[in-house]
C-alpha positions as CSV (number, residue, x, y, z in Angstrom):
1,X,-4.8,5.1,12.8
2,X,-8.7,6.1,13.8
3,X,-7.9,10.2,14.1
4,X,-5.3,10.3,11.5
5,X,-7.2,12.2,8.5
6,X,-7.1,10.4,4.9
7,X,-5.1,11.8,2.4
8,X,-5.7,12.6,-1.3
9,X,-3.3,12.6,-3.8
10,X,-3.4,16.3,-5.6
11,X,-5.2,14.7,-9.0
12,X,-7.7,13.7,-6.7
13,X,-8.2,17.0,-4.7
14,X,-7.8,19.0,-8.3
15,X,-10.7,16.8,-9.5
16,X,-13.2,17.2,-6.6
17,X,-12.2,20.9,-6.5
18,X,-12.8,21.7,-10.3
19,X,-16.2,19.4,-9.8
20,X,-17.0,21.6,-7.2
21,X,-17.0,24.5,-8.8
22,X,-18.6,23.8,-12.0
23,X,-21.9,22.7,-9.8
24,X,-21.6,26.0,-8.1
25,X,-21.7,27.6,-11.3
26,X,-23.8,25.7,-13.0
27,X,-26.4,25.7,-10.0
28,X,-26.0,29.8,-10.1
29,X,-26.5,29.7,-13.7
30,X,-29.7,28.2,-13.7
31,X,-30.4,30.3,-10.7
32,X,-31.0,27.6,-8.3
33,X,-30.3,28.6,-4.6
34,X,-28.4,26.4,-2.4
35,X,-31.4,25.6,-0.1
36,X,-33.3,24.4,-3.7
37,X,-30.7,22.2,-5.1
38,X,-29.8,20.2,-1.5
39,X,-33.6,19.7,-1.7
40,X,-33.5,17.9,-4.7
41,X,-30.5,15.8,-3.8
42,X,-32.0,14.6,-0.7
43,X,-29.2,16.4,1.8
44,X,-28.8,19.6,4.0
45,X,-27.5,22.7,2.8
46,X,-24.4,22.1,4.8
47,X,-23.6,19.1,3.2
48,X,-24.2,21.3,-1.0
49,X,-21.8,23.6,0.4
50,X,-19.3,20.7,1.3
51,X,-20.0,19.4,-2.4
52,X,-19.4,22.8,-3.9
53,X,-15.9,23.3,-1.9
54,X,-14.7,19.6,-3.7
55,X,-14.7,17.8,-0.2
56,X,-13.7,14.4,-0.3
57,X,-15.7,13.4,2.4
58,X,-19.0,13.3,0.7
59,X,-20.2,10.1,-1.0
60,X,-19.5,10.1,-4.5
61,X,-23.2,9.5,-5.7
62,X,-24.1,13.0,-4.2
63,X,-21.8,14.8,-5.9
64,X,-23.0,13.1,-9.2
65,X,-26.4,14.2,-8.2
66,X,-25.6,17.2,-7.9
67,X,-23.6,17.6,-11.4
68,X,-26.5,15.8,-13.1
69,X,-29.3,17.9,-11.5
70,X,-27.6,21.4,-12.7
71,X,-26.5,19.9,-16.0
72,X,-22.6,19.5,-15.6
73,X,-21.2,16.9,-18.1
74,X,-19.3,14.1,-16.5
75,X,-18.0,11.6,-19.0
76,X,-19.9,12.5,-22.6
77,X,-22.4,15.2,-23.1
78,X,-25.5,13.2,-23.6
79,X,-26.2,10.4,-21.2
80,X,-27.3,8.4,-23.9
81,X,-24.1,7.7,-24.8
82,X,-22.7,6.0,-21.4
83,X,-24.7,3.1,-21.8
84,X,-22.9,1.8,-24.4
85,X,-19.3,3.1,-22.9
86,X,-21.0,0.5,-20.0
87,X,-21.3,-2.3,-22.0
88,X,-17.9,-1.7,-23.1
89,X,-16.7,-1.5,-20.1
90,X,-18.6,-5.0,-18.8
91,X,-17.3,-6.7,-22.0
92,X,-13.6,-5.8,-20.8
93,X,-14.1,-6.7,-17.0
94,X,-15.7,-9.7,-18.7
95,X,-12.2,-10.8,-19.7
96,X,-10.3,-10.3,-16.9
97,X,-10.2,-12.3,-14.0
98,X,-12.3,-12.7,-11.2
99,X,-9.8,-12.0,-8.5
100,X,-6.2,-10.2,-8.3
101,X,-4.2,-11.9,-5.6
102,X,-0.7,-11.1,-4.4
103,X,2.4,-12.9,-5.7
104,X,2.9,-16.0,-3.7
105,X,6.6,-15.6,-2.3
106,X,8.6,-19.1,-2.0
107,X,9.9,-19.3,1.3
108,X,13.7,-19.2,1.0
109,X,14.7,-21.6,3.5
110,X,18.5,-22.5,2.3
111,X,20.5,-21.4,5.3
């Protein structure tokens, strides 16, 4: 429905909440004010603030951003390390198949 809001499950909220927080405390840490750090993303102050409170609504790559500009950790502590986790990752996808489709369903047609 168009004004029906999306819902989150609660791991979801949990997750944006607790990455929310550790910018904003990260970001104070290194004594960065708001205005500074939306700056360097790219996005108004408003939208830092929405970041910092775990909103759902922002796109994803902000929020990484953000965590990667004021040093929070998001998978491994060095970045060096993801590239590999990547190719990993690429090899598995690699192996699984192109496309998931539903189940066909027989059409029961015995009266």
């Amino acid at each position: 429905m168009p004004g029906t809001p999306r819902t989150y499950s609660r791991l979801t909220e949990e997750a944006l909440l607790l990455l929310g927080k550790q910018i904003r405390l990260a970001r104070k840490r290194r004594r960065m004010s708001e205005r500074d750090l939306a700056a360097r993303i790219g996005v108004a102050r408003s939208t830092l603030q929405l970041i910092e409170k775990g909103s759902p609504s922002v796109a994803i790559g902000l929020a990484l951003e953000a965590a990667a500009l004021t040093g929070v950790d998001l998978f491994v502590p060095e970045a060096a390390t993801l590239a590999p986790q990547i190719e990993r990752t690429d090899d598995k996808l690699a192996l699984m198949p192109g496309s998931i489709r539903r189940p066909r369903r027989d059409v029961d047609d015995d009266f």
